[in-house]
C-alpha positions in Angstrom: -13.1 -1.3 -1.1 -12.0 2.1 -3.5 -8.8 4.2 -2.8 -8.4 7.7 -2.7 -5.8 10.0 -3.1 -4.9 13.5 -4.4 -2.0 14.6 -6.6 -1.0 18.0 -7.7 1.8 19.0 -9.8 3.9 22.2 -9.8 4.2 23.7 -13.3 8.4 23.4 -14.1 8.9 21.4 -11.0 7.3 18.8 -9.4 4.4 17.1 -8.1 3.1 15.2 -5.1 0.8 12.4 -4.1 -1.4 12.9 -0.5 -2.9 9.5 0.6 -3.9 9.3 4.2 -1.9 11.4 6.3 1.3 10.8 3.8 2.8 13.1 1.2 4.7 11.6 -1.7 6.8 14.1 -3.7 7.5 13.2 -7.5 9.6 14.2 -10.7 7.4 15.8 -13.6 10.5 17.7 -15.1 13.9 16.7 -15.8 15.6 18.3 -12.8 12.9 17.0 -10.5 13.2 13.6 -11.8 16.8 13.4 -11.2 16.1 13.8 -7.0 13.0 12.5 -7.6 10.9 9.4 -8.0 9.0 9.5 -11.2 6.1 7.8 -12.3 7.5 4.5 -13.3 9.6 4.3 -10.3 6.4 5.0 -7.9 4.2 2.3 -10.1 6.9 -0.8 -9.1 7.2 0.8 -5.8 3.9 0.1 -5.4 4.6 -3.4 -6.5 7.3 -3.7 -3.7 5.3 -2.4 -0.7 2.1 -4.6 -2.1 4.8 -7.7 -1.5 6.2 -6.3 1.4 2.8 -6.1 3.2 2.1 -10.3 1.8 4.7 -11.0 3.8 3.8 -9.4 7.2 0.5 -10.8 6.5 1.1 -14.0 5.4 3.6 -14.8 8.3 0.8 -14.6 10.5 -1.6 -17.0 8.5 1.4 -19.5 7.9 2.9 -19.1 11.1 6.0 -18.0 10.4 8.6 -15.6 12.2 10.8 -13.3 10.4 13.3 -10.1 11.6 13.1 -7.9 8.2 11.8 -8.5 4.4 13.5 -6.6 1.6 13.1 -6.1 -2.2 15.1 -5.4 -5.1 12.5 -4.7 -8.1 13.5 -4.4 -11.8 11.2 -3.0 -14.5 11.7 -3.4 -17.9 10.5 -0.4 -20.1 10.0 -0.6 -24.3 9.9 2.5 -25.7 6.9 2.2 -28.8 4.5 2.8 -26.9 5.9 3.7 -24.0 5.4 0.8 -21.4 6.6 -1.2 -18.8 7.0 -5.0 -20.2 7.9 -7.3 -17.8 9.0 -7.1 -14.2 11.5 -9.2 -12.2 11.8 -9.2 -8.2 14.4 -10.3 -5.6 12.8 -11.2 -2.6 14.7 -11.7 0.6 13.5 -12.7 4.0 15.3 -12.9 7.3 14.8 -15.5 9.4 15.7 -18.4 11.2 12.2 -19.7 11.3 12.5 -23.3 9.7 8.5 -22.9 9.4 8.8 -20.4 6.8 7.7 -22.6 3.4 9.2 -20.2 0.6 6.9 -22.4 -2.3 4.0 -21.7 0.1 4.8 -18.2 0.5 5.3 -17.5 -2.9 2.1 -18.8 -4.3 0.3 -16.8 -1.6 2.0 -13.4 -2.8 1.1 -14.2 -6.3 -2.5 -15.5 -5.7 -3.6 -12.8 -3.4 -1.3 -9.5 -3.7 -4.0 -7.0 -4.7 -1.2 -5.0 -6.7 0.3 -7.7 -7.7 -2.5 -9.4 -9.2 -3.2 -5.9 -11.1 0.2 -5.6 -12.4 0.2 -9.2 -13.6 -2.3 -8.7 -15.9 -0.5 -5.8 -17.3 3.0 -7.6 -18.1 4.6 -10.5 -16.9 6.3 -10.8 -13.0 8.8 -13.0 -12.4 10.7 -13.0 -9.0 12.6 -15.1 -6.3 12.4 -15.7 -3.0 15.6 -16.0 -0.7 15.9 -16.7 3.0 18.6 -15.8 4.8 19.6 -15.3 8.6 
């Protein structure tokens, strides 16, 4: 499978991603990435929609029901060189589902999250996994 996107940036201003039918606008200067997400910020957001999507998927394979998933993701940048480090995610699914096996569902998101896996070999994840109703 390859992806496929396009990107252009406005010189002074700001830039923007086109996948599919979608347009993602970004920060490139200072005053864009003040409204704007930058680059960082749109790398760990890929992290959270990659999880996001395990969960939809993976509540169909583990039979599991579920009203809304949401993430809180934290990156940790060093400055020399300039990198993200390590990354930590909060994890919260609603439900009231007693079939929903959070160990299980972890090690699924971990084992088989494309962007996860990618990211993983970059810096270190380490995350939670909450249910609530």
């Amino acid at each position: 499978m390859n992806y496929i996107l396009t990107a252009t940036a406005n010189s002074g201003d700001f830039g923007g991603l086109t996948i599919k039918k979608s347009t993602i606008a970004f920060g490139t200067t200072e005053k864009s990435a003040k409204e704007l997400p930058n680059p960082a910020e749109l790398f760990l957001g890929a992290l959270a929609s990659c999880i996001l999507k395990n969960v939809e998927r993976f509540s169909d394979l583990l039979k599991f029901n579920y009203d809304k998933s949401s993430i809180k993701v934290i990156g940790i940048r060093l400055e020399r060189p300039p990198r993200i480090d390590k990354i930590h995610y909060e994890l919260t699914i609603h439900s009231e589902d007693e079939q929903l096996k959070i160990p299980l569902l972890k090690k699924n998101i971990e084992k088989f999250g494309t962007i996860y896996n990618t990211v993983n070999l970059a810096c270190g994840i380490t995350g939670t996994i909450t249910k609530t109703i």
